[in-house]
N, C-alpha and C positions, 0 to 999 in steps of 0.2 A: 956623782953627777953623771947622768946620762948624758952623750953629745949626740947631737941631730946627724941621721947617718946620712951618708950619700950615695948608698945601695937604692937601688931605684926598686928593688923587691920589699925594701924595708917599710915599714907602716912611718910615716912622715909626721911633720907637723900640721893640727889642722886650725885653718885661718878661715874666719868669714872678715869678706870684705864688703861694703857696704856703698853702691854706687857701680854700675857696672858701662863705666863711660871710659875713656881711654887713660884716665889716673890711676881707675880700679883695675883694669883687666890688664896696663904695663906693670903694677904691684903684684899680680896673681902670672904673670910671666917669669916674672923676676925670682917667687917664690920657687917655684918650681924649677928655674935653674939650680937655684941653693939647695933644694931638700925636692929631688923628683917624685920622694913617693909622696909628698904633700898632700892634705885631701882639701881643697878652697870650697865652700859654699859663696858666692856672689849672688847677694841681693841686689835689687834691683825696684824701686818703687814705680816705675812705667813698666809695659807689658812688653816695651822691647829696650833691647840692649841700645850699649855704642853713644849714648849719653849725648856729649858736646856733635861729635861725628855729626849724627842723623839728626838732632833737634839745633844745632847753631850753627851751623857752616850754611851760607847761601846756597840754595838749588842751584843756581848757576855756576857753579864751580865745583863740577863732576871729578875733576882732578884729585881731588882733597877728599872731597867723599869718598874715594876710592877706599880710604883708611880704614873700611869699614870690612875689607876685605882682610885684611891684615889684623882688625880684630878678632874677626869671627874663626882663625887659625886659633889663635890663641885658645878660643871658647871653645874649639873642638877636644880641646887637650880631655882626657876621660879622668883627669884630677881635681877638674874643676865641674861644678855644678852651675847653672845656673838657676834662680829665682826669681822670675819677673813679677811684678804688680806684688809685691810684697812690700810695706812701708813701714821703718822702721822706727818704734814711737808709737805707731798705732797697732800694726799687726803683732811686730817681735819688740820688744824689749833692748836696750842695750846691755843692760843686766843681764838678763837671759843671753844675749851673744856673748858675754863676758865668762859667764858659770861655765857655758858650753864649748868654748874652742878654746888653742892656745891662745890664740890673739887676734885681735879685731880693729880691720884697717878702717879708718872712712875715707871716702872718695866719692862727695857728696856731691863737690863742684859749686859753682856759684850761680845762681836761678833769678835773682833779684835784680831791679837795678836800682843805681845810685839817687840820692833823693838831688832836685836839683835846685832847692833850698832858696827859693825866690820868690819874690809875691806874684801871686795867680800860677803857680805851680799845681796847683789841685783843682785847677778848672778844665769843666769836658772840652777835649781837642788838645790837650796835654796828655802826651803816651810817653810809655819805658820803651825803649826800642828794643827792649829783649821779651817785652809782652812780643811787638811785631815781629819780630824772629820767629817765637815760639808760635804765634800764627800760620806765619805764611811757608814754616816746614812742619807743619802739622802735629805739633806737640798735644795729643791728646786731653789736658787741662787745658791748653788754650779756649777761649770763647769761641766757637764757630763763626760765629761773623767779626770783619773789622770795618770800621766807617773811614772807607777811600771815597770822600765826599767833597775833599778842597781841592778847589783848583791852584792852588799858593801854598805851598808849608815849609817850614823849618826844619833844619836836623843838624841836634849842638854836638860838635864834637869832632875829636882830631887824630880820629884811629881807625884801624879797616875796618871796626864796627860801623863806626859812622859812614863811612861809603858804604859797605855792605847795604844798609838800610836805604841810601840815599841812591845806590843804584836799584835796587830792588824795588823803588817809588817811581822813577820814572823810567823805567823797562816796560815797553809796550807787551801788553799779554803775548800776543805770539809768537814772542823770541825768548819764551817760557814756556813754549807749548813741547819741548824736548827734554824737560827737567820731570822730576817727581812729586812736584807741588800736588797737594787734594786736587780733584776738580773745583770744591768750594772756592779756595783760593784763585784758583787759576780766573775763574769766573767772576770773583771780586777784582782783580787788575783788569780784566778788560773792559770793566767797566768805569775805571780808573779816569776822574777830567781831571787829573794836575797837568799844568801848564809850565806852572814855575815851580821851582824848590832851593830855597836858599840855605847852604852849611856856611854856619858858623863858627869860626875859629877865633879861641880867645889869643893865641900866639899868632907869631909871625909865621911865615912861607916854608922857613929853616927851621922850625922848628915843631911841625904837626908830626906826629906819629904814624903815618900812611906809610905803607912798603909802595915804593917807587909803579913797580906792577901792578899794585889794586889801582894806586895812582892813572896810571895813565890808561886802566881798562874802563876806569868813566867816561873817556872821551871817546870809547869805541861805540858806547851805545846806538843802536838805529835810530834815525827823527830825534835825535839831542846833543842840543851844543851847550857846551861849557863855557862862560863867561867868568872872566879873572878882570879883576881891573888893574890894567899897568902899573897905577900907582901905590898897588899895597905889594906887587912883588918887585919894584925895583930895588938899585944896589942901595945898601946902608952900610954903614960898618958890621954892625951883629951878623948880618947876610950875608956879608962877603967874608966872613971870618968863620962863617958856620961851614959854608959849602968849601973852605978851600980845604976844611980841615977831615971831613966825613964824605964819601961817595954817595952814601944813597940821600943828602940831603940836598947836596950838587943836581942830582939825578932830577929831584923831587921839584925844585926851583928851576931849572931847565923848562922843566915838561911845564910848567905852570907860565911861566915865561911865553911859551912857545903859544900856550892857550892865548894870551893878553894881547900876544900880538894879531891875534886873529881881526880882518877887516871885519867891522858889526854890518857890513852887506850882506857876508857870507853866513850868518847865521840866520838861517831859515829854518830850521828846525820846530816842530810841534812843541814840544819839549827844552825846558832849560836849566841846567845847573847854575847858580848864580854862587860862586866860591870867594867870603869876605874872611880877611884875616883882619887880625887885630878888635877881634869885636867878641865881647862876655853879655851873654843875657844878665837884662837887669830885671826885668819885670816881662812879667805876660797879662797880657792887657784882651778885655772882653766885658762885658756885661754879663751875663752866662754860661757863655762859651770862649774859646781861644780866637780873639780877633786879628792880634798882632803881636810883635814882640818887642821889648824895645831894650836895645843892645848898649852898650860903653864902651866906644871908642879904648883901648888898650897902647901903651908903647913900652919894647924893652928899655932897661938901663943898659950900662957899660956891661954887666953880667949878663945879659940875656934875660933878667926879671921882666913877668911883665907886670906892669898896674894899668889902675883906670885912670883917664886924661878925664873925666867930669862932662866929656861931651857924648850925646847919647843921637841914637839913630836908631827909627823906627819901620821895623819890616812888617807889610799888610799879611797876614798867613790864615788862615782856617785851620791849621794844625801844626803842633809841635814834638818832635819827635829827641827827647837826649837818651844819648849813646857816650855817656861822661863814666861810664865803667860798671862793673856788676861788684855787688855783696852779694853773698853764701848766707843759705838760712840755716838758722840753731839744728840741731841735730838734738831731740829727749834725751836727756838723762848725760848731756853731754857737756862741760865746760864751752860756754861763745864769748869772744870780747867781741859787744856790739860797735865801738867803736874802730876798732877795725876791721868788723867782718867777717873774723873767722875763726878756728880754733885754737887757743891759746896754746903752742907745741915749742918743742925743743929738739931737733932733728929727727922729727917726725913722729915723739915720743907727745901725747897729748897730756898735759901739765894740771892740775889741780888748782883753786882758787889760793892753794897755799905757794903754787911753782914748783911743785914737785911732782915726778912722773906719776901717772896713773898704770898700775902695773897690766899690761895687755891690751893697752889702748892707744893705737895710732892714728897719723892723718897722713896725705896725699894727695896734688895737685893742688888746685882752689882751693879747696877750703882748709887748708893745711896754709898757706903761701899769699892768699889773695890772687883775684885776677888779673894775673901779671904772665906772660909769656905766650908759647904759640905751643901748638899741639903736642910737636915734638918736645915741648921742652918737658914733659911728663917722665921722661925716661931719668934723667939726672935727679931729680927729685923724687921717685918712686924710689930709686938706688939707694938711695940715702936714708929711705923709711923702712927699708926692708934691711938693711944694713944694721940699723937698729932694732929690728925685731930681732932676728937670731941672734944678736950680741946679747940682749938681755935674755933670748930663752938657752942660750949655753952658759950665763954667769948663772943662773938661777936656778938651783937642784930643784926647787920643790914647783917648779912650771918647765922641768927639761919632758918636752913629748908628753905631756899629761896626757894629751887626746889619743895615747894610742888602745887605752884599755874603753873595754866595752860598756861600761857604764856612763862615759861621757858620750860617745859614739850614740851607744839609746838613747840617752838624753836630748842631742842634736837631729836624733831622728823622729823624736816627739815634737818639737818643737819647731820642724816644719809639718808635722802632719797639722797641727791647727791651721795653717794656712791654704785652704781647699781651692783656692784660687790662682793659686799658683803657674807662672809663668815658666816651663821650664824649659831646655830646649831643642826638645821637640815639638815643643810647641810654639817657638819661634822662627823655626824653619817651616812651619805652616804659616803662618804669616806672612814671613819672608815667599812663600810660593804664592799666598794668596795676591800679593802686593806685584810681582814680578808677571803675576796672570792680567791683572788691570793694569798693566803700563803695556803690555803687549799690544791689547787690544788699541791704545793709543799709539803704540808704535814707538815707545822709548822702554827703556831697562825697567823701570815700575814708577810705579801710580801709589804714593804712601795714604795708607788710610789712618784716617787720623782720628775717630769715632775711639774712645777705649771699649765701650759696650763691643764694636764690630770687632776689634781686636781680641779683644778675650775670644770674640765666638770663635776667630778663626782659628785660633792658637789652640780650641779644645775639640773644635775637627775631627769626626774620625779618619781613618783614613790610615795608610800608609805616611809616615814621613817622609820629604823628598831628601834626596839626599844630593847635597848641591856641597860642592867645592870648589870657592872661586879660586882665581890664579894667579895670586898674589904669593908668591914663591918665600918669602924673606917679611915675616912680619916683624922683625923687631928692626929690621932698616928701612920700611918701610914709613914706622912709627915716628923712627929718628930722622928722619929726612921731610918728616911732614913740618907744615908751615905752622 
């Protein structure tokens, strides 16, 4: 049995990984500390990288995009390839990924969102808030236009998705005019008449899933007051036994607290948050369209359970927006348990209809895990899948370093030549320049264009490539420290 060297002149093991968001590119990090002379193809089915980074993080939270710096070190590495606008299923094969390298990660991530299984759930003015994400940071499939046309809307749900959305609804265009929103976008919010916006919480105060900080950066909004009503966050028992026992729930009930007790004089604001705990959509109500929602009063048990108390309350809305979680879509030629969501794995090892490993077939992040955790938490889970790959490719004489001889080499070199469209990167750094040139002219860091036709052109440019290295010193603590 050959073992995988760790001579960095030595010819490696070669991996394609498929998804190049920060699941993929901390797995294609990681390989490459284990085996440097590694040779990664990373597919890519958008024409740009950086996946969750650049398509899911709010425009307004430049902080956390920063991460994008710290991936693109990685991507510089000259072991790794990149492959944009390549889609796997349609263009390549898993099979073909499978014949042609040692092993083949996915890190597809989760695209989808949750169904929210209710009558009038599929009527116009009923949206996935990861459609609206995928909008308003310019995800290329997204629809070009979105209908910011109610003055009243809803947003269900008890996680910084749902503030994400719910700030990003009523944030007046011009305190957007410093982020990298399309101009489409930008143009669509200032034309924006929401007055109101009510989140709904099917839990109590103690127990929403908001980080304290997204928390209390909804009350910093310009022209918008947050309205809580005193009596769904005063003391209970569950309440007070939540927050004596956790800080950031303390934290979260504090600040919420502090809201309630705002005088209703001093709420002058254009704009308004109206934050109801204890309330589960029961129905959405309209003739043709989303007219209103109408909710079910909730109360914990002694365990913090919550159910329905049978009494209902109806909010007037023009739109409804859940933010109740995302599913991961099938991946061709791949094991999915629909009901969960994602791909049926055993540390990291992707398992057959019978439960048993698929030999050079892994998962990572989402779609390995479900969408559960924060950016950083990619790095412990990527560990773990890569951990697995070289344990199985040094138990396994007849898959130790296959890829170092030249006939799978040609192979993986045919089988990106059928792909003529390809995104590679150099031609992402055209991109990245073209995009960095249009936010100039606005006077912020760049202007995303969100067009894929435009994308492709720019990316196939002639020209010189720029040669741009940001300053992000430390990309795998950069990673680990992300939120």
């Amino acid at each position: 049995m050959t073992s995988i060297s760790p001579d960095p002149a030595a010819r490696g093991v070669a991996v394609a990984i498929v998804g190049a968001g920060p699941a993929g590119v901390y797995a294609a990090d990681l390989i490459l500390a284990r085996d440097p002379g590694a040779r990664i193809d990373l597919f890519e089915k958008l024409p740009a990288p950086y996946g969750l980074v650049r398509y899911g993080v709010s425009p307004d939270h430049p902080r956390i995009k920063k991460i994008q710096d710290a991936l693109h070190r990685v991507l510089e590495h000259p072991g790794i390839r990149l492959h944009g606008n390549v889609e796997i299923g349609t263009d390549l094969t898993i099979d073909e990924l499978r014949e042609a390298y040692d092993a083949v990660v996915l890190a597809t991530g989760a695209d989808r969102d949750a169904d929210l299984g209710i009558p009038g759930a599929e009527l116009p003015g009923s949206f996935g808030g990861a459609d609206f994400v995928a909008w308003y940071d310019g995800h290329p499939d997204a629809a070009p236009e979105w209908p910011l046309d109610a003055e009243s809307v809803a947003v269900i749900g008890a996680g910084n998705v749902a503030l994400d959305v719910a700030r990003m609804l009523i944030t007046h265009a011009e305190h957007l005019a410093h982020t990298d929103i399309p101009d489409h976008v930008e143009t669509a919010f200032a034309q924006n008449p929401l007055r109101d916006l009510h989140l709904l919480i099917r839990r109590g105060p103690a127990d929403v899933r908001f980080s304290p900080l997204e928390l209390r950066e909804l009350g910093t909004r310009h022209d918008v007051d947050v309205i809580v009503d005193p009596a769904e966050v005063g003391p209970d028992e569950h309440t007070e036994r939540m927050i004596a026992q956790f800080t950031q729930r303390r934290l979260i009930v504090e600040t919420l607290r502090e809201w309630a007790a705002i005088d209703p004089a001093d709420r002058t604001a254009s704009r308004r948050v109206h934050l109801h705990f204890g309330q589960q959509p029961a129905r959405l109500i309209g003739p043709d369209r989303v007219t209103a929602v109408e909710v079910e009063r909730t109360r914990p048990d002694a365990l913090g359970r919550y159910s329905g108390t049978g009494e209902t309350v109806r909010h007037e809305v023009g739109a409804v927006y859940r933010t109740i979680g995302y599913r991961s879509s099938p991946v061709p030629g791949v094991p999915f348990d629909e009901a969960l969501g994602r791909i049926p794995e055993a540390d990291g090892r992707v398992l057959d209809p019978s439960g048993a490993p698929i030999p050079g077939l892994y998962a990572t992040g989402w779609i390995r895990r479900g969408p559960v955790g924060l950016i950083g938490s990619t790095k412990s889970d990527a560990a773990e899948t890569v951990a697995s790959l070289f344990a199985d490719l040094e138990s396994d004489g007849s898959r130790s370093v296959p890829g170092v001889g030249g006939v799978l080499a040609a192979e993986r070199e045919a089988l990106l030549s059928r792909v003529d469209t390809r995104v590679d990167w150099a031609g992402w750094l055209r991109v990245d320049a073209a995009e960095r040139t249009l936010g100039a002219i606005r006077e912020r860091e760049r202007t995303k264009i969100a067009d894929r036709t435009e994308l492709l052109r720019c990316a196939a440019a002639s020209g010189p490539t720029p040669d741009e290295t940001p300053s992000t010193p430390d990309p795998a603590a950069a990673l680990e420290n992300a939120r």
